[in-house]
C-alpha positions in Angstrom: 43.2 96.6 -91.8 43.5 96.4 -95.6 47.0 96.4 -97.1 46.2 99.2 -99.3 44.6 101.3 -96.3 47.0 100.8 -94.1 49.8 102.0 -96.4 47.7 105.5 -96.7 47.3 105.8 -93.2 51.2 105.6 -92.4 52.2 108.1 -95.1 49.7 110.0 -94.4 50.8 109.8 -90.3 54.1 110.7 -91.7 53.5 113.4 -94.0 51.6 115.0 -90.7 53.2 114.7 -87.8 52.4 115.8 -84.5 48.3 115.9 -85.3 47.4 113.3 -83.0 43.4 114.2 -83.7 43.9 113.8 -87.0 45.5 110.5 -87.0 42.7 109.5 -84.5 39.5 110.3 -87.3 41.7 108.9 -90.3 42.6 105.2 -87.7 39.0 105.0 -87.0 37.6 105.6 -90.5 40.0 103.9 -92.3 39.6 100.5 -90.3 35.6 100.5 -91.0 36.2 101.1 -94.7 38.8 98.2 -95.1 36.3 95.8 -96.2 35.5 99.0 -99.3 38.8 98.5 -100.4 38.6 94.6 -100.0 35.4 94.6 -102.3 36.7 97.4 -104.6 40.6 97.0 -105.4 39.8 99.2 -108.2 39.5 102.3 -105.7 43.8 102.3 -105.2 44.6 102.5 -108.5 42.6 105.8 -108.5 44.6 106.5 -105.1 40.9 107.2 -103.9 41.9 107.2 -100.2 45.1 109.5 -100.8 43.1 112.6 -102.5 40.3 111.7 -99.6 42.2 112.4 -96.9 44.8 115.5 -98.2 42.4 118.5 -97.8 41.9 120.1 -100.8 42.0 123.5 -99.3 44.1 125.2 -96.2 43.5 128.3 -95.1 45.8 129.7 -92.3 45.9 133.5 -91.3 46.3 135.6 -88.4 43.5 137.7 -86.8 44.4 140.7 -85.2 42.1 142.8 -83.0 41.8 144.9 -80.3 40.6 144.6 -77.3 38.6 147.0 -74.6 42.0 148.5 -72.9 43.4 149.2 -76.4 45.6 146.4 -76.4 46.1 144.9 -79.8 46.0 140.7 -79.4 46.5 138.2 -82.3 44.9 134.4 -82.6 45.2 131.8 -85.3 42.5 131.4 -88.0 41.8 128.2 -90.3 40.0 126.7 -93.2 40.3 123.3 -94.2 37.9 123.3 -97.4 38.0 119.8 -97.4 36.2 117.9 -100.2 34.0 119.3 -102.7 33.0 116.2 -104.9 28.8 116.1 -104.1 28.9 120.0 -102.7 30.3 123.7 -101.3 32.2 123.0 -98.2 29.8 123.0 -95.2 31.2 122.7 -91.9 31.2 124.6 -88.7 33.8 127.6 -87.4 35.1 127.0 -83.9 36.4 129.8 -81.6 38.0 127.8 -78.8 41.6 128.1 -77.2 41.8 124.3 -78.1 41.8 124.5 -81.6 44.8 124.0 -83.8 45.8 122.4 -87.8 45.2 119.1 -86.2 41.4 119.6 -84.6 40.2 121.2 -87.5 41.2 118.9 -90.0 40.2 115.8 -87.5 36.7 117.1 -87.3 36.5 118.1 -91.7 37.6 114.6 -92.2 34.6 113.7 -90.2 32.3 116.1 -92.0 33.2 114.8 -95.1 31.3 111.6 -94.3 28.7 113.1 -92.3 27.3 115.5 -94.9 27.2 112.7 -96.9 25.1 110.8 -95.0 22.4 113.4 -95.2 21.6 112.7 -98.6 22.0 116.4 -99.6 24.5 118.3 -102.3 26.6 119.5 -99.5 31.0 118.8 -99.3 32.6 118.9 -96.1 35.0 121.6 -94.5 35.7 122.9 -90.8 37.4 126.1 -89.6 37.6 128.6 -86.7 40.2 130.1 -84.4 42.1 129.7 -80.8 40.5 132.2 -80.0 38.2 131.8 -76.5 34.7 133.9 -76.8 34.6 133.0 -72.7 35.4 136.6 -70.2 35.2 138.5 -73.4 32.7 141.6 -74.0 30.2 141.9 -77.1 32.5 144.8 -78.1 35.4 142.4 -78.0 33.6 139.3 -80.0 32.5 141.8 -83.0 35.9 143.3 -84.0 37.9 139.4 -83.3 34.9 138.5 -85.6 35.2 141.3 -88.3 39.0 141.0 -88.0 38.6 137.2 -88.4 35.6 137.3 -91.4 37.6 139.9 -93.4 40.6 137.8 -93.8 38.0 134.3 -94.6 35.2 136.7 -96.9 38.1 135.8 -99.4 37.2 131.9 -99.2 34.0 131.6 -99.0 30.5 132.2 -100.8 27.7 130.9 -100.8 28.2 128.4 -103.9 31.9 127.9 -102.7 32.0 127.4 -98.6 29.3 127.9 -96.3 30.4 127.7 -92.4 27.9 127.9 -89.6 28.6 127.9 -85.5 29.9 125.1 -83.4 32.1 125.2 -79.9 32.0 129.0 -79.2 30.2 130.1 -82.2 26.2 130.9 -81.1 24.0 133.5 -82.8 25.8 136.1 -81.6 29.2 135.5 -83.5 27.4 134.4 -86.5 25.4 138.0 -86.6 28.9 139.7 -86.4 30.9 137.5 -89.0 27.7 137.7 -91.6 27.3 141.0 -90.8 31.0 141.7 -91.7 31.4 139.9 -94.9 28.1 141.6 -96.2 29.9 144.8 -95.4 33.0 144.0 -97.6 31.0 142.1 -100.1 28.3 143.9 -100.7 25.7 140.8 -101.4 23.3 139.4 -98.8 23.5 135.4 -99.6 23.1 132.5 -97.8 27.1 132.3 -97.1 26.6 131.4 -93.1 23.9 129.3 -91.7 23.0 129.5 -88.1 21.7 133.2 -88.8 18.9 135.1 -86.9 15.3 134.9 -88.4 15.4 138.9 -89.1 18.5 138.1 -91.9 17.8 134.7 -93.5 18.2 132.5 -90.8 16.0 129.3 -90.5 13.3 128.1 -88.0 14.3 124.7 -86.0 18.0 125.0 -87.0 18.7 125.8 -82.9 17.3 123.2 -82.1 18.3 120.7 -84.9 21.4 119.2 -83.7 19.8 117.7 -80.5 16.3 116.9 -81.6 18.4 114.8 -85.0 20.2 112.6 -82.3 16.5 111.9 -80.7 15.0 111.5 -83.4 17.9 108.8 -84.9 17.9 107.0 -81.3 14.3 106.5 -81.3 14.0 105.2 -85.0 16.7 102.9 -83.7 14.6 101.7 -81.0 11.8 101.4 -82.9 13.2 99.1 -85.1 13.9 97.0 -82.1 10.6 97.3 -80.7 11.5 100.0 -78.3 10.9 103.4 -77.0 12.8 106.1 -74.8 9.7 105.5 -72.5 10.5 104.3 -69.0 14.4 104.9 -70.1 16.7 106.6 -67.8 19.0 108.8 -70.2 22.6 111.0 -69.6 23.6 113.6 -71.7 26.9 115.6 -71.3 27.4 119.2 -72.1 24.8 122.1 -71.9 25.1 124.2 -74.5 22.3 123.7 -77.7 23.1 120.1 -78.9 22.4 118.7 -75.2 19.6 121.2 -74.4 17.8 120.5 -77.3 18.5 116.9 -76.9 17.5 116.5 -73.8 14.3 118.4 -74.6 13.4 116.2 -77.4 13.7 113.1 -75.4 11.9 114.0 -73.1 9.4 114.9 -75.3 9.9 110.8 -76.4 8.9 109.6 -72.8 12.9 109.3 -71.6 14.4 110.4 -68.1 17.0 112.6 -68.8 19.1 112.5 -65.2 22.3 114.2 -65.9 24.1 117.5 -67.9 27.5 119.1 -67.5 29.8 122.0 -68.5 33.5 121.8 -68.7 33.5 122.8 -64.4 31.8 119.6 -63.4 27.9 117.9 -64.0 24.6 117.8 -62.8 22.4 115.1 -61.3 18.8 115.4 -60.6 17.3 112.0 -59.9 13.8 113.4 -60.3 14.8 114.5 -64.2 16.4 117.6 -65.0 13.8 120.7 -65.0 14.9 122.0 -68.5 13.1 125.7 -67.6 15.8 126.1 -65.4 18.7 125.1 -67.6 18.1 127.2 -70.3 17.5 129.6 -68.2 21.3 129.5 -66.5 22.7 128.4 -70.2 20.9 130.2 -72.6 19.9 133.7 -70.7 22.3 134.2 -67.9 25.5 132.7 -69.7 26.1 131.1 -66.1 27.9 127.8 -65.0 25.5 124.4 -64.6 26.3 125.0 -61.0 23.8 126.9 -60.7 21.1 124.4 -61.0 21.8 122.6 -57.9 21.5 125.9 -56.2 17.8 126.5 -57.5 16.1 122.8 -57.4 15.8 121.2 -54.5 17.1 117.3 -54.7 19.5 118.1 -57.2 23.0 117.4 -56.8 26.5 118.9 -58.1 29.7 117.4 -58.8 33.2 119.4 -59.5 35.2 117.7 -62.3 38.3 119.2 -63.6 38.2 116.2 -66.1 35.2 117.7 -68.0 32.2 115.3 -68.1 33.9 111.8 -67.3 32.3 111.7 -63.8 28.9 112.0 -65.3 29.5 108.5 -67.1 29.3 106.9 -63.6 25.9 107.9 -63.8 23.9 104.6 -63.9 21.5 105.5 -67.5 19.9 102.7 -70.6 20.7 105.8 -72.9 23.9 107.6 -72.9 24.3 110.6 -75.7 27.7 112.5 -75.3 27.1 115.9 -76.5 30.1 117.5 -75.1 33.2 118.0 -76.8 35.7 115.4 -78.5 37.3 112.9 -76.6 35.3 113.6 -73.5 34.5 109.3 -73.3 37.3 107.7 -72.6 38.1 103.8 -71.9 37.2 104.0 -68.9 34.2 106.0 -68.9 33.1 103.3 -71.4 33.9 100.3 -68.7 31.7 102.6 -66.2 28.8 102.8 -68.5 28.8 99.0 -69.6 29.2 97.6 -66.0 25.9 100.0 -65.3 23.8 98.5 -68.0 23.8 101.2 -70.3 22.2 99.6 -73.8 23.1 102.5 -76.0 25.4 105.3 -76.4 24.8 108.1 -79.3 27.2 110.6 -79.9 25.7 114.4 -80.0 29.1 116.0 -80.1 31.5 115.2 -82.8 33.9 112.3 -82.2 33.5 112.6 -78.4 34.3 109.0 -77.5 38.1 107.6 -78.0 38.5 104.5 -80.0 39.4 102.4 -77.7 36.1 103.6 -75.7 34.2 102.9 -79.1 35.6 99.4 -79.7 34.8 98.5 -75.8 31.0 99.6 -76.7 31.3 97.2 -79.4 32.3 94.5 -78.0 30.0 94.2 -75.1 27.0 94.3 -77.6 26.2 97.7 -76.6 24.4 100.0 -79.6 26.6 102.6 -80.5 25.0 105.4 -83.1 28.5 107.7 -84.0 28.2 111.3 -84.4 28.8 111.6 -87.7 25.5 109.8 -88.1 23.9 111.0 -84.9 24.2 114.8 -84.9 23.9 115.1 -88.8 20.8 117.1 -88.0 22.2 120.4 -87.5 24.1 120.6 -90.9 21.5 119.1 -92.2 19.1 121.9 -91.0 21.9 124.6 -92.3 21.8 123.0 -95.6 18.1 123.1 -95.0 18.9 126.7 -94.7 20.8 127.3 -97.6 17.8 126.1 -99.6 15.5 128.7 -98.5 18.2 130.7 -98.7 18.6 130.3 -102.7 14.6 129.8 -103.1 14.1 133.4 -101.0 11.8 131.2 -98.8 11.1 130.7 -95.3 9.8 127.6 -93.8 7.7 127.3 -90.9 9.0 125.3 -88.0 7.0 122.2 -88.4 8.5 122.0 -91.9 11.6 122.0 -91.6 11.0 120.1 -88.3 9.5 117.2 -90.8 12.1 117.6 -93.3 14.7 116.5 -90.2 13.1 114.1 -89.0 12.5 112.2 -92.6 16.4 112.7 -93.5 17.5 111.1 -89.3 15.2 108.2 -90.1 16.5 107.9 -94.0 20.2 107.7 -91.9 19.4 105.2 -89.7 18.2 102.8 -92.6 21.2 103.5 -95.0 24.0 102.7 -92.1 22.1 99.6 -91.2 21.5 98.6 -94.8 25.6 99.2 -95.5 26.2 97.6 -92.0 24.3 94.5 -93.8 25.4 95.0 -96.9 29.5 94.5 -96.4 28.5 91.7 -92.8 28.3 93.8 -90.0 25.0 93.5 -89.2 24.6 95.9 -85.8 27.8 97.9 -86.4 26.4 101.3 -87.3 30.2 102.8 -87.4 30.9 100.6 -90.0 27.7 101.3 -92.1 28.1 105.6 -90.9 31.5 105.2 -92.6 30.9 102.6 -95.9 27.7 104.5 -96.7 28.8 108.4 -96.3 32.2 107.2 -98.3 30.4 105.5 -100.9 28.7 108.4 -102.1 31.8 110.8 -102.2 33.9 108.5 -103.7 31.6 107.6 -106.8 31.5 111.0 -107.3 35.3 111.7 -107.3 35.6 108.8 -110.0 32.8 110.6 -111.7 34.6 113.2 -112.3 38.5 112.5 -112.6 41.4 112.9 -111.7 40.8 116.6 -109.9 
């Protein structure tokens, strides 16, 4: 690692401790843009890399609500409004009993880079709440989300920070929280993406996320002379990114085998039946269990793990589109003895480093997510334009606008990959080419 990087990185491990996710983005990003800081000695002068990686924003509060005995319960919220140099803080609010200082600012680090990458006017931020959506009534999700969106309504705008859904944040909880700060606020603007169709909301933006990482795998392939036709693919998870995923590859000729929830995966040897997933996921809110139960052939496995066991999954194509962290070492070992050829993260940060560098080494194509699944905030900032313009697209637009801005992703990581002699190593180029931008713009304009 480069002197001047690896200086940041220990003070900035020191000056906060105890966020082991955090230290985990800033290792991983901070190794691929040593040969920046090589290149560019100017950038520590400027202490680039310090003012990149302290937030510029943070936003704690409590959110107290009630629940449907009358008992009053209290979670954590956060905001890290993260970096503002090329746009309003976009980034996605998660309500899971998971989250804490150190996840959200892990995955706003991340966004920084990946709504960069899009090539659109958009800065990166991340928020959301321990609090779990799961066992909890529709009664119970609107007043935790107007007791939670009357505290952030203070934060945000639509010029300012626009937060959409992630883990535990569907259409539902977006409806509630919009619907809540246009109550306080008295403005309907495009302040939240991932909104219905009846209130501004855009067409495709559902089904972004997954079809992005397709779309990104198969220009990859292409380049190479390939196709997802005759490939046998796994895909963890089952809520939107992997659905839609999974429907989008199939679309692209590919075998999609395997899908999981955090109670244990899937295998259907004949290809998953996607009817019946979305089905289970999207209408009946039920466990991927279920599948098993209603196609014949299929099989299900209990893991307490989460999705490892569906990395023993013999696949060419894996795309982890889980949760963070879910590929470990040796998950990666599993998949590289089985001949997988590529591995395309859905879900943000959802392999380990170590698991990442084991990819690399055995030659094995790894596309990182904040490359990967750049569709979906690339679809809310999408939104945000139709938003502003009172438009609304039709589905095939905005479906071609995606498409155009995965493929113009692909070619910018390679060409940076190229560019600094890592021909092949798309983290590398995902992390030189999304930092390039921000940091031009931050010597743009100052000290600030």
């Amino acid at each position: 690692m480069n002197s001047y990087a690896e200086r940041v990185l220990t003070q900035l491990k020191q000056k906060n401790p105890n966020e082991p996710e955090f230290h985990q983005a800033a290792t991983e990003i901070f190794e691929s843009l040593s040969p920046v800081f090589d290149k560019h000695p100017e950038f520590e002068k400027q202490a680039l890399l310090e003012r990149f990686t302290e937030p510029e924003r943070v936003v704690m509060f409590r959110v107290p609500w009630v629940d449907d005995n009358g008992n009053v319960k209290v979670n954590k919220g956060y905001r890290v409004q993260f970096n503002s140099a090329i746009g309003p803080y976009k980034g996605g609010l998660r309500f899971h009993p998971s989250v804490n200082l150190s996840i959200i600012k892990f995955l706003g680090l991340e966004q920084i880079l990946k709504n960069s990458l899009t090539g659109l006017p958009i800065g990166g931020g991340k928020g959301g709440s321990d609090f779990d959506p799961k066992g909890k009534s529709d009664n119970e999700i609107m007043r935790f989300c107007q007791s939670f969106m009357t505290e952030l309504c203070k934060h945000i705008g639509a010029d300012t920070d626009v937060p959409a859904g992630d883990i535990g944040v569907g259409g539902r909880e977006i409806g509630y929280l919009f619907g809540q700060y246009k109550r306080i606020r008295n403005e309907h603007v495009g302040v939240l993406t991932g909104r219905g169709l009846t209130y501004g909301g855009s067409l495709a933006r559902k089904e972004a996320t997954g079809y992005g990482l397709a779309y990104i795998t198969d220009e990859f392939l292409k380049c190479n002379k390939d196709s997802y036709k005759g490939k046998t693919v796994v895909i963890s998870g089952s809520g939107n990114v992997a659905i839609y995923a999974c429907e989008k590859v199939q679309a692209l000729g590919g075998k999609v085998v395997a899908l999981s929830d955090s109670n244990g995966y899937i295998y259907d040897k004949n290809g998953i039946q996607l009817d019946v997933v979305k089905q289970i996921k999207e209408v009946e809110r039920a466990r991927i269990k279920e599948y098993a139960n209603r196609v014949k052939g299929a099989e299900y496995h209990e893991d307490t793990n989460g999705s490892k066991g569906i990395w023993s999954i013999k696949c060419d194509i894996a795309h982890p589109c889980a949760t963070q962290n879910e590929l470990n070492l040796e998950s990666a070992k599993l998949l590289i003895a089985n001949g997988c050829k590529v591995v395309a993260e859905g879900a943000n940060m959802p392999t380990t480093l170590d698991a990442t560098n084991a990819f690399l080494d055995a030659k094995v194509t790894f596309l990182p997510g904040k490359a990967a699944n750049a569709g979906g905030v690339a679809t809310s900032a999408l939104e945000m334009a139709q938003s502003s313009q009172r438009l609304f697209w039709t589905f095939e637009e905005v479906d071609k606008k995606l498409h155009d801005i995965m493929v113009n992703i692909f070619h910018n990581i390679k060409k940076a990959a190229e560019d600094y002699g890592f021909d092949g190593n798309y983290v590398m180029g995902a992390n030189i080419a999304g930092f390039m931008k921000v940091a031009q713009a931050m010597i743009d304009m100052g000290v600030c």
